[in-house]
N, C-alpha and C positions, 0 to 999 in steps of 0.2 A: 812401138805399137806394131801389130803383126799386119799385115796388111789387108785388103776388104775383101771378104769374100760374101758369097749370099750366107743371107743372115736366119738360120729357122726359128721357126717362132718359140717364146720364151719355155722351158716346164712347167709342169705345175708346180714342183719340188726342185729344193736346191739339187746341182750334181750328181753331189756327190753320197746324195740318197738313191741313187740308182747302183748302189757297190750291194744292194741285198734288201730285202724286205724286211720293213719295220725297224726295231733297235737291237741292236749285238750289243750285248755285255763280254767283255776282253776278261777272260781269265786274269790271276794278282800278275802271272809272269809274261802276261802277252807285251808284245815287242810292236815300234810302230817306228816305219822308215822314214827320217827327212832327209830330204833333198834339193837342193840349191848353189848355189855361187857362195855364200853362208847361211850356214846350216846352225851355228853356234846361239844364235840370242831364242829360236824356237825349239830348239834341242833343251833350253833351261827350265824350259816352262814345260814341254812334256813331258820333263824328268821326273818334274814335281807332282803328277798325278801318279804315280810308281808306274807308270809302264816301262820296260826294259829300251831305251833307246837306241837306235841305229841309225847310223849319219854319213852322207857323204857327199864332199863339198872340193873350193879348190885350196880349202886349208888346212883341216883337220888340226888346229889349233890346240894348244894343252887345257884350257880348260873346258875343248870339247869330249879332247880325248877322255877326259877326268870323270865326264858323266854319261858316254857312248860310243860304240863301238864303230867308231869313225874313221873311215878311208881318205885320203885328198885324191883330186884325179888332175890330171895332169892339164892346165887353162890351157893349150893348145887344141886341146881335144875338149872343150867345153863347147856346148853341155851331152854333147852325144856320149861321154864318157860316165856321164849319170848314171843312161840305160845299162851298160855293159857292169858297173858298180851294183846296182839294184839287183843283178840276177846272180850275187855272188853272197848276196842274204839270204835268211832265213825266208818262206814263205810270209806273208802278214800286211797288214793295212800300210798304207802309206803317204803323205802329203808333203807339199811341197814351200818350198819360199821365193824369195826372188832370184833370177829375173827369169823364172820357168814359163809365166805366162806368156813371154815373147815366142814358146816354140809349143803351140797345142795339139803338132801333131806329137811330141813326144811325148807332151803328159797321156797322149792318149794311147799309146804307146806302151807305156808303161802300164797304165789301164789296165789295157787288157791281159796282163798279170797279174795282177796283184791290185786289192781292193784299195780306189783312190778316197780317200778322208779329205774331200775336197771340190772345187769345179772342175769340171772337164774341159775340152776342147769346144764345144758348141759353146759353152755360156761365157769362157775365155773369148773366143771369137768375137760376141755377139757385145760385150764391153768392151773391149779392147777396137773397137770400130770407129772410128774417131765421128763420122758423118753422122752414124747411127747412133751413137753416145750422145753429141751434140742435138740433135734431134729431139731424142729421146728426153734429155735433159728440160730444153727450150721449151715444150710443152707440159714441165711440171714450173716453169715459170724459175729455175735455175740456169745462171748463165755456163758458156762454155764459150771461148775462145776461138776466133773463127782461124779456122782450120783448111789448108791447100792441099792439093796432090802436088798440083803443078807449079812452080816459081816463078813463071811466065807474067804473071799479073801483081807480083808480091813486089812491093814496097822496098829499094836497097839503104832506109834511112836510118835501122838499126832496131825499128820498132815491130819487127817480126822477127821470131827465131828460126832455122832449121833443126828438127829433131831427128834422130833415127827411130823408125817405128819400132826397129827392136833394140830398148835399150831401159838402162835401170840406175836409177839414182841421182840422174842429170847427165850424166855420160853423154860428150859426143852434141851437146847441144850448143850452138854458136846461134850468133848476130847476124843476119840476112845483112849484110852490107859491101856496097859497091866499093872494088880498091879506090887507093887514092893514084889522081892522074883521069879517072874516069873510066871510061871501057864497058866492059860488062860486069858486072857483079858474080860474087864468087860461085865458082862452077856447081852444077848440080850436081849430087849425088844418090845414087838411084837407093832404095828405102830407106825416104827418108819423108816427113810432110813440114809444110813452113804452118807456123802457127803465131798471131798476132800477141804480143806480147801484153799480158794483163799487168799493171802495177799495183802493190798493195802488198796485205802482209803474207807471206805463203802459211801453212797452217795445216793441218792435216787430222781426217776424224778417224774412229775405228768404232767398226760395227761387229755385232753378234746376231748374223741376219738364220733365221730359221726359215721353214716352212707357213707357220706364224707371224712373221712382221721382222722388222730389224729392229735390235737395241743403238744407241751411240753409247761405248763403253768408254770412252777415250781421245781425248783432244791434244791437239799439240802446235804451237808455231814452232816452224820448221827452220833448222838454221841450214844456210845456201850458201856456199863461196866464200868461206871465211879463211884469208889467203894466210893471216896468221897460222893456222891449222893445213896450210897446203894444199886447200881444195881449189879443184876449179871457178869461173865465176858462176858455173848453174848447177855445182853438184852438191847433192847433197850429204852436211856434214853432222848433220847430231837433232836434236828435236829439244822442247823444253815442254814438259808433260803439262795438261791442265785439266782438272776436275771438271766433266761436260754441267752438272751438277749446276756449276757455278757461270754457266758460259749467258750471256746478254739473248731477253727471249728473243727478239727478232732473229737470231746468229740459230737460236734454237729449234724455231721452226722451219729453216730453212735446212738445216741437218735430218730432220724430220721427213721432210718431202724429197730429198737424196735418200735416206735410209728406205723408205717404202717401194722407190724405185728398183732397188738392189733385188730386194726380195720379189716386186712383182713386174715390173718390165724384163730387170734381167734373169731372173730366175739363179739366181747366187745361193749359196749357203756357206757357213762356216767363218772367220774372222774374213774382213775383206778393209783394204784400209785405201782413204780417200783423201788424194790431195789435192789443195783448191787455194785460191787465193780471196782474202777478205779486202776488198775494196775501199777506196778511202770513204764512201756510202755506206758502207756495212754490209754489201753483197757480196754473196760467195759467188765466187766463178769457180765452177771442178775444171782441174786442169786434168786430171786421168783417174782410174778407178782401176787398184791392185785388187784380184782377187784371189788372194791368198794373205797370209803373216806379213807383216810389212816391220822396217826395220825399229818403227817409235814404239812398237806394240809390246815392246818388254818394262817400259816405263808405266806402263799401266798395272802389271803384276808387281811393279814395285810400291808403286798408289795404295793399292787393294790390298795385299798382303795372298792374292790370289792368284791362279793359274788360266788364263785366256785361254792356254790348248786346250784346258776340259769344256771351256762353251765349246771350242771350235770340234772339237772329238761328238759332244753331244748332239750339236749342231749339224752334223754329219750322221750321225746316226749310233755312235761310235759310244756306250755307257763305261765311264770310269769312277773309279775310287774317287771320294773327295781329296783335292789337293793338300799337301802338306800345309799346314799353315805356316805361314812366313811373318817379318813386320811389316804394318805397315804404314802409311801416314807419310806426311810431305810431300813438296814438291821437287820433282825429279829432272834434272838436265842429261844430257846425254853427248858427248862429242867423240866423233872421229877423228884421229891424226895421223896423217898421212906422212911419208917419207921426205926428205927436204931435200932427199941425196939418197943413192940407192946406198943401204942400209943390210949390212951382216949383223943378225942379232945372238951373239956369242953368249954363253957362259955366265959372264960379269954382267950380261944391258942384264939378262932374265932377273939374275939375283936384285937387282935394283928394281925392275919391276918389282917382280913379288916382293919386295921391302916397302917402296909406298902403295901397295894393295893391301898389306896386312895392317899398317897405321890408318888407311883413309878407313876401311870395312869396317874396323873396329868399333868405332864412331857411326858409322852407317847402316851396319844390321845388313848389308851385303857386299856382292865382293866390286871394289870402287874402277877395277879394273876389269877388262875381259877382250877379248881373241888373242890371247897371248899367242906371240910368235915360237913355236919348238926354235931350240937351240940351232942354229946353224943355218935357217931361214934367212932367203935373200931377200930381201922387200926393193922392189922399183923405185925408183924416187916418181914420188905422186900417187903412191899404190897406198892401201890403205895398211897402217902400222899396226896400233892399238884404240883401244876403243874406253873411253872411262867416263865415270859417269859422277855424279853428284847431289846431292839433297840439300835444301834450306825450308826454309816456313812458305817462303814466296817462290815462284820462279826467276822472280828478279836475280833476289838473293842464289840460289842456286844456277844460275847461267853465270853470276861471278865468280863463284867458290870453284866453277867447272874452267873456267878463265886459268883460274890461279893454279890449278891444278894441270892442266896442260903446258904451264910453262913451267915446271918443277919437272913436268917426264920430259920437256923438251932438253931441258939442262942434263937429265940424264942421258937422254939419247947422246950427248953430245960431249959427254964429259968421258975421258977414258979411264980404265981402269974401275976396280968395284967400289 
């Protein structure tokens, strides 16, 4: 989370309705830039409205390359290395993913180039404010997680986290607790806030917030720390989609009084996704609010048979083609795998990939894999590998099928030869 500044007061209109007056219809061959840390799961969904895609992230992955004209830029130099990427494109609109919100002076930055399909810097800001968020929250009768600057007063029994304010995905987030032997409790680090630790299920919504109101397009329990998959114990590894349609009304109304705030406290527009935790009471606590594409939001256009980037383009101001129609139907799981050992992916891992991509998809009506690593890619051990996903009737059933299917790429990773 980026740290407090004074907060102005909300718009009338989202953002990124300030890139021109009224609505721009995009010519069939207009082009529209993403930019992020990964660029690949909203790069899919743009694609699919035919605008010409351009991307540039810290992977430039092959099935991004496959759909856009995609740069990687060097994680040393992230994410300043965006701007310098951005001004090596074509003129044209542009929006962002994560974790851009951590830095609104460069979305603004950027801005002032080239027309952002998206929030700016003030309404990044103005969510992104933990006091102010909480706040803001508390008074529509939604909880939020009380929240420190300071550690001085914070509890070292394990039931407060330290977070970094600028960070994405769980990254970087530990247990406030005191070594063993006694002493003081582990040292401060400067941007960073101690946040009291909510228990219950983590979960996460996705809205299509206009000028007009917000919709809830998309629900999901959120899968955290699943050390089988290499993840930390607070980052996040994969999502299991769920129909909002079908979600328990009290769960529903309280998504309801979150979505109306997006749009009228914070003055948001375009996809914006929220993750919160459902209490063993059935109350939601928001633990943070992305405002931009967030990483479950591709499981939703696999739901739908539709494309989110055309709300979030409209949504913005931005009028395109109707999306390609896709299939749709089922419940969809999603997992990350991470490196166990830093990992060269040669030649023989790819061809194994793309071998059980082409069998699971088959079956699935999409592709069962994706951030495929190019040839010769070092991957860190703990860094994220590949990304696969799965279908059943249930979620149940499809969070197993995704199970099974992760330890089939783990045998590949691990097996030599093709």
């Amino acid at each position: 989370m980026p740290p407090e500044h004074a907060l102005p007061p909300p718009p009338g209109h989202g953002a990124g309705e300030k890139t021109g007056p009224g609505r721009c219809a995009l010519s069939a061959r207009a082009s529209l830039l993403v930019l992020g840390a990964s660029a690949r799961a909203w790069a899919t969904s743009v694609s699919r409205t035919g605008l010409v895609v351009r991307a540039a992230d810290l992977f430039a992955d092959r099935d991004l390359v496959a759909i856009a004209a995609a740069v990687a830029i060097p994680p040393e130099r992230y994410p300043e290395a965006l701007a310098e990427a951005a001004e090596g494109f074509p003129p044209g609109p542009w929006c962002y993913t994560g974790a851009l919100e951590n830095h609104p002076g460069l979305v603004d930055a950027i801005a002032a180039t080239r027309p952002l399909a998206g929030n700016g810097g003030e309404a990044i800001r103005r969510v992104r404010a933990p006091q102010h968020l909480g706040a803001v929250l508390a008074d529509a009768g939604i909880g939020f997680p009380r929240t420190l600057d300071n550690p001085a007063a914070v509890p070292c029994d394990g039931r407060w986290l330290r977070k970094p304010r600028a960070s994405g995905g769980g990254r970087g987030i530990v247990p406030w607790t005191r070594p063993e032997g006694g002493g003081a409790a582990s040292p401060p680090v400067q941007g960073c806030v101690w946040q009291e630790l909510c228990p219950g299920l983590p979960v996460a919504g996705v809205f299509v917030v206009t000028n007009r109101g917000a919709r809830l397009v998309g629900a999901s329990r959120q899968l955290i720390g699943i050390t089988a998959w290499q993840a930390h114990p607070y980052a996040y590894c994969g999502s299991v989609d769920v129909d909002p349609l079908t979600l328990p009304g009290h769960l529903g109304d309280q998504w309801d009084r979150i979505g109306a705030l997006l749009a009228g406290s914070f003055g948001l527009c375009g996809v914006v996704g929220v993750d919160a935790i459902v209490t063993p009471s059935g109350r939601l606590v928001v633990i943070e609010i992305n405002p931009r594409p967030t990483a479950s939001m591709e499981l939703v256009d696999r739901r739908t048979g539709l494309a989110l980037a055309a709300d979030h383009l409209a949504a913005c101001g931005i009028v395109t083609a109707p999306p390609r129609p896709a299939r749709a139907g089922g419940r969809w799981a999603k997992g990350i795998l991470r490196a166990a050992a830093t990992l060269t992916v040669d030649a023989q891992l790819g061809d194994r990939f793309d071998l059980l991509s082409e069998a699971w998809s088959r079956a699935d009506g999409w592709p069962a894999l994706a951030d495929l690593p190019r040839c010769g890619t070092v991957v860190p051990s703990g860094a994220p590998c590949i990304t696969l996903f799965a279908v059943a009737d249930t979620g149940r059933k499809a969070r197993q099928r995704l199970e099974q299917r992760m330890e089939t790429v783990r045998q590949a990773i691990g097996r030599p030869g093709p």
